[in-house]
C-alpha positions in Angstrom: 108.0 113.2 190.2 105.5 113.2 193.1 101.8 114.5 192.3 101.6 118.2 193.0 97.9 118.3 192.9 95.1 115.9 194.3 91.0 116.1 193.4 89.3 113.6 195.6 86.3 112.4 193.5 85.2 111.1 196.8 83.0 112.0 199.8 83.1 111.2 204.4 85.9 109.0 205.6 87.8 108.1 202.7 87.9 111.5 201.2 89.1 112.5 205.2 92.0 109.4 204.8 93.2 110.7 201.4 93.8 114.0 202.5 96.1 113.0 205.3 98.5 111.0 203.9 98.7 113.6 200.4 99.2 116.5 203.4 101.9 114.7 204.8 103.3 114.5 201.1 103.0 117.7 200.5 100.4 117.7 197.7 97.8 120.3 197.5 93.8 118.9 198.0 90.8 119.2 196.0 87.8 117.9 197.9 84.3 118.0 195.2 81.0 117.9 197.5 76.8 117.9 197.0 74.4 120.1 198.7 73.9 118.1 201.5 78.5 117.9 201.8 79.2 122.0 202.0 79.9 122.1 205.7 81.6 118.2 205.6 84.8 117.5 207.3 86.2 116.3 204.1 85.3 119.6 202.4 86.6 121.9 205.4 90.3 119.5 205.5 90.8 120.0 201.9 92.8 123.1 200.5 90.4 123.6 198.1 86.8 122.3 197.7 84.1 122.7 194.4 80.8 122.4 194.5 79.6 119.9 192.0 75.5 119.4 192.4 72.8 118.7 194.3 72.2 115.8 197.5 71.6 112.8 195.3 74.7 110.9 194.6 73.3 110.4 190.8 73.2 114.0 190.7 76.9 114.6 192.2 79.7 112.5 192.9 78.5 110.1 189.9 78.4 113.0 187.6 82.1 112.0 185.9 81.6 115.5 183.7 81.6 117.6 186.6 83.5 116.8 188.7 86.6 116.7 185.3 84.9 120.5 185.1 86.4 120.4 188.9 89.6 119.2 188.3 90.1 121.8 185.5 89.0 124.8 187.2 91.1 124.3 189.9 94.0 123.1 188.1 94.4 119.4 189.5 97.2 116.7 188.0 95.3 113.9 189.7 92.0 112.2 190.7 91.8 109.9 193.3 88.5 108.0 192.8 88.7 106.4 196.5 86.0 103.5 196.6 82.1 103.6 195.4 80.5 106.3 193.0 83.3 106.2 190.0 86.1 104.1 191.6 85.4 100.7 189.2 84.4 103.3 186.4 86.2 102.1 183.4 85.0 104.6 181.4 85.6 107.9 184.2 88.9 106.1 184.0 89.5 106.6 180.3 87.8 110.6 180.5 90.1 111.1 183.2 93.6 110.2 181.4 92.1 111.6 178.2 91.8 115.2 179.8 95.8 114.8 180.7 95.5 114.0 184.4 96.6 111.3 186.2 94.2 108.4 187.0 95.2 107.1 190.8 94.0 103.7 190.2 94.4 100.6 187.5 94.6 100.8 183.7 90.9 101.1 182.7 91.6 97.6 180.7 91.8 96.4 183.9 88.3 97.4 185.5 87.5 96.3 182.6 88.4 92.3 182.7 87.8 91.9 186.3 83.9 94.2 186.2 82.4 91.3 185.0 82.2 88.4 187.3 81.8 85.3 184.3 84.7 86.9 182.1 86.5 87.8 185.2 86.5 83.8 186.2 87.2 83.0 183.0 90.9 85.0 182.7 92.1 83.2 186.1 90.9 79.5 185.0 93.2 80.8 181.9 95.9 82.2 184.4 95.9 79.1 186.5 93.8 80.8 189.3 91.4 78.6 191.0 87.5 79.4 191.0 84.6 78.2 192.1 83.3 75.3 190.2 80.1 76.7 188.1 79.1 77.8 184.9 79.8 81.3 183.3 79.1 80.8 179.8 77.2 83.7 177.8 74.2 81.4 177.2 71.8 82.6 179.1 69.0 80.2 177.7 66.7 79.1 180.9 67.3 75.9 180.1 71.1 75.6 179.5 71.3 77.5 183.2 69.1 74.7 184.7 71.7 72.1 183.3 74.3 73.5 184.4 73.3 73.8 188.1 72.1 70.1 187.8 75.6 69.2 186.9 77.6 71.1 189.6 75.1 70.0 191.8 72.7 71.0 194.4 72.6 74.1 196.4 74.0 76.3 194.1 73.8 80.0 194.0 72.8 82.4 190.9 74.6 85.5 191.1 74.6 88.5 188.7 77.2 88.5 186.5 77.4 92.7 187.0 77.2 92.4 190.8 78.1 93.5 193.7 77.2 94.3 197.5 75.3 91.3 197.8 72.7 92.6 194.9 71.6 89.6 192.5 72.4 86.4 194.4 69.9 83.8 195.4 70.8 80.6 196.9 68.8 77.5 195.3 68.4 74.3 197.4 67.2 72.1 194.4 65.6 71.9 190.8 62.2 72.9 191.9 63.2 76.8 192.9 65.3 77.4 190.7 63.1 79.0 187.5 62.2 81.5 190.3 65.2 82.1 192.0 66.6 82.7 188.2 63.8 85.2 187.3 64.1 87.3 190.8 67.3 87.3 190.1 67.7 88.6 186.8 65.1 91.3 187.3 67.4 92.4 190.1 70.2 92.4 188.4 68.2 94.7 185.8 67.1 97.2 187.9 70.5 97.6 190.0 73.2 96.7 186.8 71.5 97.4 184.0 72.5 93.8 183.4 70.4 90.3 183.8 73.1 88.1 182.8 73.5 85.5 185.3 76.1 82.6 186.0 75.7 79.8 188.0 78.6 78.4 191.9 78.6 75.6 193.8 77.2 76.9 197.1 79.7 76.7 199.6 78.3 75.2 202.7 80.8 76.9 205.4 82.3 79.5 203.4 85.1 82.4 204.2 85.3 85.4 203.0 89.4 86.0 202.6 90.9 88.6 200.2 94.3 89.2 199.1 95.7 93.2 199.2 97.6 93.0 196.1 99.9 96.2 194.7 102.0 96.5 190.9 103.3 99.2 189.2 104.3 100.1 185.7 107.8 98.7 185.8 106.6 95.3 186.2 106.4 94.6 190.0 103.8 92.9 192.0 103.5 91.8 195.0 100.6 91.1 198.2 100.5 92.8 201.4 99.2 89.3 203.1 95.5 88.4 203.0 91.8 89.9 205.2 89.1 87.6 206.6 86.3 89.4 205.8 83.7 86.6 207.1 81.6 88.4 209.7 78.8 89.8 206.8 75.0 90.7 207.3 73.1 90.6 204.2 76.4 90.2 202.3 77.8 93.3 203.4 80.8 93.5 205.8 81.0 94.5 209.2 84.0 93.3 210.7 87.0 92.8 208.8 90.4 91.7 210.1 94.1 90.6 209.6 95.4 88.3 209.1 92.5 85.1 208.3 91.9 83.3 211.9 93.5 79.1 211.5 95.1 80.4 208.4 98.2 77.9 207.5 101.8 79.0 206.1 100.7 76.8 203.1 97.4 78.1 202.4 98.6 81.2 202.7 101.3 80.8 200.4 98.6 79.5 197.8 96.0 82.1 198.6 98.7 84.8 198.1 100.5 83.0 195.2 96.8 83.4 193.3 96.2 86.9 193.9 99.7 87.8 192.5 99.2 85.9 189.3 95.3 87.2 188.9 97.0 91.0 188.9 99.6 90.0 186.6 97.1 88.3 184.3 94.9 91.6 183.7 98.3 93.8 183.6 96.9 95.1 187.0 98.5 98.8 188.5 97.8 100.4 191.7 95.9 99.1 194.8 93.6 95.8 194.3 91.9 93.6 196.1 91.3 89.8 195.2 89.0 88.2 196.9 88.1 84.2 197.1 85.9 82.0 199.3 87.1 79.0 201.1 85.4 76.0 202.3 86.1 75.9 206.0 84.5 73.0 207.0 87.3 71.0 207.4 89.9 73.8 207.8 91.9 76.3 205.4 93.3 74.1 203.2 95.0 75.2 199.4 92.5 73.2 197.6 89.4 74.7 199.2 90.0 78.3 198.6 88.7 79.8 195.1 88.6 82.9 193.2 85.7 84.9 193.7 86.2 88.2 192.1 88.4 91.1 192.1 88.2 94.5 193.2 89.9 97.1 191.2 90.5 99.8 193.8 91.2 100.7 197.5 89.0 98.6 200.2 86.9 100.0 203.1 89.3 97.9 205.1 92.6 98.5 203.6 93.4 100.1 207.3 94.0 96.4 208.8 96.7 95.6 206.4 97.9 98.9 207.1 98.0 97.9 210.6 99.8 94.7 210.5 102.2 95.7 207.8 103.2 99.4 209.0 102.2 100.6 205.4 100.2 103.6 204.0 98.5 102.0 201.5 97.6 105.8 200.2 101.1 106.5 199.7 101.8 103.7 198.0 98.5 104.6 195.6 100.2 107.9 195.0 103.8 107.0 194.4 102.5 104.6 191.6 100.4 107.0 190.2 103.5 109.0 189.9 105.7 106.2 188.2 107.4 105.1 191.2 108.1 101.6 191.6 106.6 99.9 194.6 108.4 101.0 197.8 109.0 97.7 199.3 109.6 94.0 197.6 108.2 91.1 198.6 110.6 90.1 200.8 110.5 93.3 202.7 107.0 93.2 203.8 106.7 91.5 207.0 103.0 90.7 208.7 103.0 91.9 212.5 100.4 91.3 215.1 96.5 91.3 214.7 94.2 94.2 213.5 90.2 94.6 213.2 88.1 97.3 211.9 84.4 97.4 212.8 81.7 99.8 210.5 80.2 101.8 212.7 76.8 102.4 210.6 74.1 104.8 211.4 71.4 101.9 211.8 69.0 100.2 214.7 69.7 96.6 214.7 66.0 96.6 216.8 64.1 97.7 214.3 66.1 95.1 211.4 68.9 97.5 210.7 66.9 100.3 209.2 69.7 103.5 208.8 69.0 106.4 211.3 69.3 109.7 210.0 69.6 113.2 211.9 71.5 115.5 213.6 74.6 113.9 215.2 74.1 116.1 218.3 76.3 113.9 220.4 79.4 112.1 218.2 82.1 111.2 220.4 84.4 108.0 219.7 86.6 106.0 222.0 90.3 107.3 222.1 93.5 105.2 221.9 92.9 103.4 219.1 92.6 104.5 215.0 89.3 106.0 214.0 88.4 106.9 210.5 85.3 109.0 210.2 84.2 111.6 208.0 81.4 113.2 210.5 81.7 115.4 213.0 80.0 116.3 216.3 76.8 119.0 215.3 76.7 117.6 211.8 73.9 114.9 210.1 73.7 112.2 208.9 71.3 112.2 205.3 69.6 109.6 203.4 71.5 110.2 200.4 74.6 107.9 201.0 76.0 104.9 202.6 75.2 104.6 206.6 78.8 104.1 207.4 80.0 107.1 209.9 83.2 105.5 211.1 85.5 102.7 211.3 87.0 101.7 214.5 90.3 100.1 214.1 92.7 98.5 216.5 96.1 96.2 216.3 97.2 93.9 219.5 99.9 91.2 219.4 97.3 89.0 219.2 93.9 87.7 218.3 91.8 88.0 221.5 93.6 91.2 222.3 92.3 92.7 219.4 88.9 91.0 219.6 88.6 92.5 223.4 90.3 96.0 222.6 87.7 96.3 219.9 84.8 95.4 221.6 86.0 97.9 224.7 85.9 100.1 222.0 82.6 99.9 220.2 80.8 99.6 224.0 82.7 103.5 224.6 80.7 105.1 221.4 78.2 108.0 222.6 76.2 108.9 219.3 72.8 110.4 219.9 70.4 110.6 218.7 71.5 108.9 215.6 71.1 105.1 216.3 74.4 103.3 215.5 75.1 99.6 215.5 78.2 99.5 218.4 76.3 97.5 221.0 75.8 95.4 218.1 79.2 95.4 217.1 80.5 94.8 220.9 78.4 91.9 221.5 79.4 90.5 218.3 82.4 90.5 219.3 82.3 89.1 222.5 81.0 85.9 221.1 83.1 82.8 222.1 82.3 81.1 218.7 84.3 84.7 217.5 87.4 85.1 219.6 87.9 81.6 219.0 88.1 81.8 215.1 85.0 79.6 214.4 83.6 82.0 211.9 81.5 81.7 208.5 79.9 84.1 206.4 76.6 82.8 207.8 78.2 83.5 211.9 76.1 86.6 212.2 72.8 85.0 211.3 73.0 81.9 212.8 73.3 84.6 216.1 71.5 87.2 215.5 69.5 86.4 218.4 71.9 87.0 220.9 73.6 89.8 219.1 71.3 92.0 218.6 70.5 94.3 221.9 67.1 93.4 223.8 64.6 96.0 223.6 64.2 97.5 227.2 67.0 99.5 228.7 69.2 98.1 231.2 68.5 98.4 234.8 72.5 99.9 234.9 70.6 102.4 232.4 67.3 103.1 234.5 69.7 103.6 237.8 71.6 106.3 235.9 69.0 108.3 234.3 66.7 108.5 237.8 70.3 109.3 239.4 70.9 112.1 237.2 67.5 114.0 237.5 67.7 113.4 241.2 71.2 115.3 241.4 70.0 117.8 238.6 67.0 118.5 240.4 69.5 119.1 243.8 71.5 121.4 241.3 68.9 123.5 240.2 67.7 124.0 244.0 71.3 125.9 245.0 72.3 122.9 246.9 76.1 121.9 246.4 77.8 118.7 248.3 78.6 115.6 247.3 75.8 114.2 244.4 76.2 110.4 246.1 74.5 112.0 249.4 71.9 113.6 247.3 69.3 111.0 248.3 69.2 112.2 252.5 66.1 114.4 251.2 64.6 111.1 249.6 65.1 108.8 252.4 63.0 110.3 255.0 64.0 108.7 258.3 66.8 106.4 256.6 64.2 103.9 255.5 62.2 104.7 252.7 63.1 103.5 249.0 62.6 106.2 246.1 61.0 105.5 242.7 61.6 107.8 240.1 58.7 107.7 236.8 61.0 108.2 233.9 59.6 107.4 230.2 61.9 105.7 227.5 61.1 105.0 224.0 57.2 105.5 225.1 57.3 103.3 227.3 57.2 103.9 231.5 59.6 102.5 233.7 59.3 103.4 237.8 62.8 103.1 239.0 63.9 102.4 242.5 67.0 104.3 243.0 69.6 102.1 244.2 72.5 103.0 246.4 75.6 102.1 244.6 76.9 104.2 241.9 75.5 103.3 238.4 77.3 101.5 236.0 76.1 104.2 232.8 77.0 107.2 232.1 74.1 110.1 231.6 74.4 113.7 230.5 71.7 116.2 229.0 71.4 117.1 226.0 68.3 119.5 224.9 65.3 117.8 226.1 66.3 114.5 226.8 68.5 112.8 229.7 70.9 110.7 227.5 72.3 107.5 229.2 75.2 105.7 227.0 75.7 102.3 227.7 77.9 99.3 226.3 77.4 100.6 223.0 73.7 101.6 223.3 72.0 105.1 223.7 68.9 105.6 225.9 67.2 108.8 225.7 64.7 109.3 228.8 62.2 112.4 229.6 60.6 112.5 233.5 57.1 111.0 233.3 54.7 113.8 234.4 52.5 111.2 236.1 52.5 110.2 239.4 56.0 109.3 241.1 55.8 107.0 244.3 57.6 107.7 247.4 57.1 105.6 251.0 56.6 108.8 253.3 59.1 108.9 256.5 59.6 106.3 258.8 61.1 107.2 262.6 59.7 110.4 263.7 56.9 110.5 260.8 58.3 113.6 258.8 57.3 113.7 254.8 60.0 116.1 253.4 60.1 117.4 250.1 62.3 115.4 248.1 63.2 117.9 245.5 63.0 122.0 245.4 59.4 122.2 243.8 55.9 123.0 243.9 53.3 121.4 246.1 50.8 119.8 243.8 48.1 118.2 246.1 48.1 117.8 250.0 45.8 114.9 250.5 45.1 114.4 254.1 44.0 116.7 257.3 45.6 117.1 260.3 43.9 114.3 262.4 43.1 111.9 259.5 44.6 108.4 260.2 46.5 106.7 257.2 47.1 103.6 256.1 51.0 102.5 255.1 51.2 103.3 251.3 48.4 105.8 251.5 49.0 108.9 249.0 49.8 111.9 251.5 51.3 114.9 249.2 52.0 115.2 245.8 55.3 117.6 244.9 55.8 118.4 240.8 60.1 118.9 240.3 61.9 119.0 237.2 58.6 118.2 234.7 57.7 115.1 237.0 54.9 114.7 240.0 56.2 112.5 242.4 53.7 111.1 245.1 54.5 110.5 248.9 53.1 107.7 250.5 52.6 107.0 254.0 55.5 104.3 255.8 53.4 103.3 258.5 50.0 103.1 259.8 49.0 106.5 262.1 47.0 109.4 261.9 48.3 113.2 260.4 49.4 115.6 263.3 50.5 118.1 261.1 50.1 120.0 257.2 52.2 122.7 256.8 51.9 122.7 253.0 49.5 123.9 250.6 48.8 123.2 247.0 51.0 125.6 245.1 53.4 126.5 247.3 56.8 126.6 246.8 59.1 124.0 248.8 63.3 123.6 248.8 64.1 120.2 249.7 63.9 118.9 252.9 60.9 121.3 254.0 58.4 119.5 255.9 54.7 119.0 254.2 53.2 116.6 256.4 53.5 114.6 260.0 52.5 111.3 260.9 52.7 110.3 264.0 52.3 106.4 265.7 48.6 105.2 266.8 49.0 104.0 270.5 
């Protein structure tokens, strides 16, 4: 029988995913949230939510006690653990099933063999599974480690045997860094594990990142749901996953598949897995360059492609095994369809190395027409206390460039502010040539980071649309209505004259020549700041309140008020003579002076104006008239 009742021991998006597919089956939702969660989108879709601590994760959504103290006061049959905080929690595992509820995830046996990378490889070399040559012995001696990279060979890698997230891993290039490479390693792997065991890969020297979406039940079914290229990392994290693997062969993906199968059998695996390997691309995907790499004993941040490309909710399948269903579909019955990617949409500036961004999300609006998981809304924030993911854009084409290009289109739509986020990133990431054609390594986003990461200045497309903006805003405020593409008659004086606008972005000042063609950006308000989103990219710009420049009029010699506004400065007399470029008036609109300059050589035949008086655009301020 079917779950009645669900507590998501989860937070943000994947909380927000779980709740939709148990809606749909009619099971009642227990969201759990911190301080910093109460008004959350995963806490407002849930039937029920429970407070269970304060902001810091350690004090919250790792506290396994509480959030069982959750379960009982509202009466749940389940926990769903969804990925992070408690999901590879043998141990929350084992409290969960002792307090008579159901654990949506494996047999905590399970976590168990495959949470420790050394034993882990050990159980597939015993269940015929390939893995990386290395060493993954428990001797931990200095000395026996040395040997054993010696005799795989250099570069090898030293990786923490509790790892994860790209935490305790140091590449060595030869003998003479390696006693250092092996003691920051272990200390890292102290401080973030609790754990400074170590074992010792061959470095792969054009590696893939492919995992397998495996599923079993309790009746003694297993099966795959087709493998993920997950090669696109920075830092050893993902950021663009998809499916299936680019230049993957029906025979390597028999044998890729045909591993992952017989790794979950081997650990008497149930529920949603993930086993992941790394190939050796440089000469292709071929069966005997793909090894085990580790397993991961719950749901993936990218489990949507699969779900994509198969027409599967992975979800439902989680629940309907938790229940003591046997797998919905056999092997034969799952087909692979098309092409899906997901991008991570973090809250981070690639300029400033990736740093998160944290604040108000006063603007949070994301592309329509293709699948969006998010667990932030517009008017929320985005804290320090957890992961800087805020969404995952996901699309499926009938093919590979389709859903390279649909994706980038995608990422360049995002309008967050003034949270940074990394779509521009993203989009130009994925515009890369190297990229749609399939040429990609775990090492693709360094070896480009270069060219991928936006350049610092904004865009003239950017500049033209903010000085646009103010111009027309500055029309709007002044009661004039029309057509905003004719706003600039007051600004051209005689049909001549160009128009710089002083705007100031990111500190810095940029004079922009208003141009006539409409601008390729988009720019709204929002508070203070004139917001202009762009291929991905945000730009918040303020008017400079120092001196604007505009050539005065040409033809009959008029200077008009460009805006509504207040007369500043008059600086000539009527019979003064000018020079072209000479400073004339000064008129202060919208927070910013602009200056009018003489067009032509001539002499001042009349001044209307005065300092401080009030002027709608168009009103004359001063004459010039032609020497001779």
């Amino acid at each position: 029988m079917m779950i009645e009742s669900l507590l998501i021991a989860n937070r943000g998006e994947i909380a927000c995913r779980i709740i939709r597919t148990a809606r749909r089956l009619g099971i009642r939702t227990i969201a759990v949230y911190s301080a910093a969660d109460a008004g959350a989108p995963h806490v407002l879709d849930a039937d029920e939510a429970v407070a269970i601590g304060p902001a810091p994760a350690a004090q919250s959504y790792l506290q396994a006690d509480r959030i069982l103290a959750a379960a009982r006061e509202v009466g749940a049959a389940a926990i769903h653990p969804g990925y992070g905080f408690l999901s590879e929690n043998a141990g929350f595992a084992e409290a969960v099933a002792a307090a008579g509820l159901v654990w949506v995830g494996p047999p905590a046996a399970a976590i168990r063999a495959m949470g420790l990378k050394g034993a882990a490889k050990s159980a597939m070399q015993a269940a015929g599974v390939p893995v990386t040559p290395g060493y993954h012995g428990d001797d931990q001696d200095e000395n026996r480690l040395a040997a054993a990279a010696a005799a795989i060979g250099y570069p090898v890698l030293i990786k923490a045997v509790a790892g994860g997230g790209g935490k305790g891993m140091r590449k060595v290039l030869d003998p003479a860094g390696f006693a250092e490479a092996l003691a920051s390693c272990r200390r890292e792997a102290a401080a973030s594990f609790g754990d400074d065991r170590v074992l010792i890969e061959k470095f792969v020297a054009s590696p893939r990142h492919i995992e397998v979406q495996v599923f079993a039940d309790r009746h003694g079914n297993t099966v795959h749901l087709f493998e993920r290229d997950c090669s696109l990392q920075r830092r050893h994290q993902k950021v663009i996953e998809e499916a299936p693997a680019p230049g993957m062969t029906d025979e390597a993906r028999a044998a890729i598949c045909d591993a992952a199968v017989r790794a979950a059998r081997a650990v008497g695996y149930e529920g949603a897995g993930t086993v992941e390997f790394i190939a050796d691309a440089s000469a292709g995907l071929r069966p005997d360059r793909i090894w085990f790499m580790e397993m991961n004993t719950r749901l993936q941040v990218e489990h949507p492609v699969t779900e994509l490309v198969t027409g599967l909710d992975l979800v439902e399948w989680q629940l309907r095994v938790a229940s003591g269903e046997p797998l919905p579909r056999r092997q034969d019955d799952i087909v692979l369809t098309g092409h899906a990617m997901e991008a991570r949409l973090y809250a981070e500036d690639p300029r400033t190395g990736f740093l998160p961004s944290t604040g108000p999300l006063d603007r949070f609006r994301l592309p329509a027409g293709l699948r969006v998981d998010t667990g932030v809304v517009e008017g929320g924030q985005v804290t320090a206390f957890y992961d800087p993911m805020v969404a995952k854009l996901i699309v499926g084409a009938a093919t590979r460039p389709a859903a390279a290009r649909a994706l980038a289109a995608a990422c360049r739509a995002v309008e967050v502010w003034p949270v940074k986020t990394n779509a521009a990133f993203l989009a130009r990431l994925l515009d890369q040539a190297d990229f749609v054609a399939g040429a990609v390594d775990t090492g693709f986003i360094e070896a480009r980071l270069d060219h991928v990461v936006p350049p610092g200045p904004p865009p003239p497309a950017a500049l033209q649309a903010a000085a646009r903006f103010l111009v027309d805003e500055g029309r709007a405020a002044g009661g004039r209505a029309g057509d905003p593409w004719r706003a600039l008659t007051g600004f051209r004086l005689g049909g001549t004259a160009p128009v710089v606008v002083p705007l100031h972005c990111r500190d810095e000042l940029h004079r922009v020549e208003l141009q006539g063609a409409a601008p390729a950006a988009r720019a709204v308000r929002i508070g203070e700041d004139i917001v202009v989103f762009h291929d991905g990219e945000a730009f918040g710009f303020r008017p400079a309140r120092i001196a604007g420049e505009i050539d005065g009029g040409a033809g009959g010699g008029s200077i008009l008020s460009p805006m509504p506004g207040r007369v500043v400065e008059v600086a000539v007399a009527v019979g003064e003579r000018v020079t072209k470029g000479q400073s004339v008036a000064t008129v202060e609109a919208m927070k910013m002076e602009l200056v009018l300059k003489a067009a032509f050589d001539g002499k001042v035949a009349e001044v209307p104006a005065r300092p401080g008086d009030q002027v709608v655009e168009g009103q004359l301020l001063v004459r010039l008239e032609k020497e001779g």
